[in-house]
C-alpha positions as CSV (number, residue, x, y, z in Angstrom):
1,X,219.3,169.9,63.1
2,X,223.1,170.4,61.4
3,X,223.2,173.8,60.4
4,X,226.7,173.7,59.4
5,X,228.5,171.9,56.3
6,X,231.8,171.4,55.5
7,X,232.8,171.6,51.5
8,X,233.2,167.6,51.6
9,X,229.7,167.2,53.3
10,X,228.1,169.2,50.8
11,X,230.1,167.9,47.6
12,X,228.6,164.0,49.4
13,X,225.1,165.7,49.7
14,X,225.4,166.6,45.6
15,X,225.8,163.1,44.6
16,X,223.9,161.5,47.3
17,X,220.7,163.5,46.0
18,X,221.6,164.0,42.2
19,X,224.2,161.2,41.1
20,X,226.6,163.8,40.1
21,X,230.1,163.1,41.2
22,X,231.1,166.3,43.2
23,X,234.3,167.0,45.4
24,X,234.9,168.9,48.0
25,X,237.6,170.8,46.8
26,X,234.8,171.6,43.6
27,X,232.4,173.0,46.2
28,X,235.7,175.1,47.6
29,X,237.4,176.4,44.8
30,X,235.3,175.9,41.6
31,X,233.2,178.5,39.6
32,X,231.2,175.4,37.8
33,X,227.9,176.0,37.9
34,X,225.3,173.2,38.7
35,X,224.1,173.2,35.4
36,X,227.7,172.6,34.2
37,X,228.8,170.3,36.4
38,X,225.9,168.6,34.9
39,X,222.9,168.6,38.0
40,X,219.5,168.9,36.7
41,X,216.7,171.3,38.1
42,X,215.1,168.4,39.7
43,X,218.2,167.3,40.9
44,X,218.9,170.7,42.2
45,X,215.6,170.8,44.2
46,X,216.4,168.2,45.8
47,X,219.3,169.2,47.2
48,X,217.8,172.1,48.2
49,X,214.6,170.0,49.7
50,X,217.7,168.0,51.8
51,X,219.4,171.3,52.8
52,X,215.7,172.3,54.4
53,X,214.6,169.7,55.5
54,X,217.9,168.3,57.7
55,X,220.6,171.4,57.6
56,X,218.7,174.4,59.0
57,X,218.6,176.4,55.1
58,X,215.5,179.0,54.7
59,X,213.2,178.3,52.6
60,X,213.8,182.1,51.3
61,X,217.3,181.0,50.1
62,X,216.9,180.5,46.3
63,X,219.5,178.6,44.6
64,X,219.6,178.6,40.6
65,X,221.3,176.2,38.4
66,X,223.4,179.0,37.3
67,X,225.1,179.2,40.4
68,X,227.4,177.2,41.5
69,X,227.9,174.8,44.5
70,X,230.5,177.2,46.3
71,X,227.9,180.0,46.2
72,X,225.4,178.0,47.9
73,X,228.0,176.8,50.5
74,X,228.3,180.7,51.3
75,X,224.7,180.9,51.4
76,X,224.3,178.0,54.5
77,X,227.7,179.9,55.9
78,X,226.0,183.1,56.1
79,X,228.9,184.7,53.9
80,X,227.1,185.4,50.7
């Protein structure tokens, strides 16, 4: 099981499971929230679902649609 992610695996992983172009350097550097980047709650849960179920995440980690993709990339890193 990856538990490690780079920005541009994560940003592929956001529109492999929502259809919502993301780019790595979006993931790095951005403060765009999910919700305005435009990724839905269901969208978001899948994500999350992926994250679980194939990258090693908690399932204690909560991620909002308020945050954004960065934050949750420092969640998986262990920085947040």
């Amino acid at each position: 099981m990856d538990t490690t992610l780079s920005p541009t695996d994560l940003a592929a992983l956001i529109n492999r499971c929502t259809g919502v172009a993301v780019t790595g350097d979006q993931v790095c550097f951005s403060q765009q929230s999910f919700d305005e980047l435009g990724v839905d709650s269901l969208g978001l849960m899948g994500v999350v679902a992926e994250l679980q179920r194939n990258h090693g995440m908690s399932r204690e980690v909560d991620v909002a649609p308020d945050q954004s993709p960065r934050e949750l990339l420092s969640l998986l890193t262990g920085r947040a």
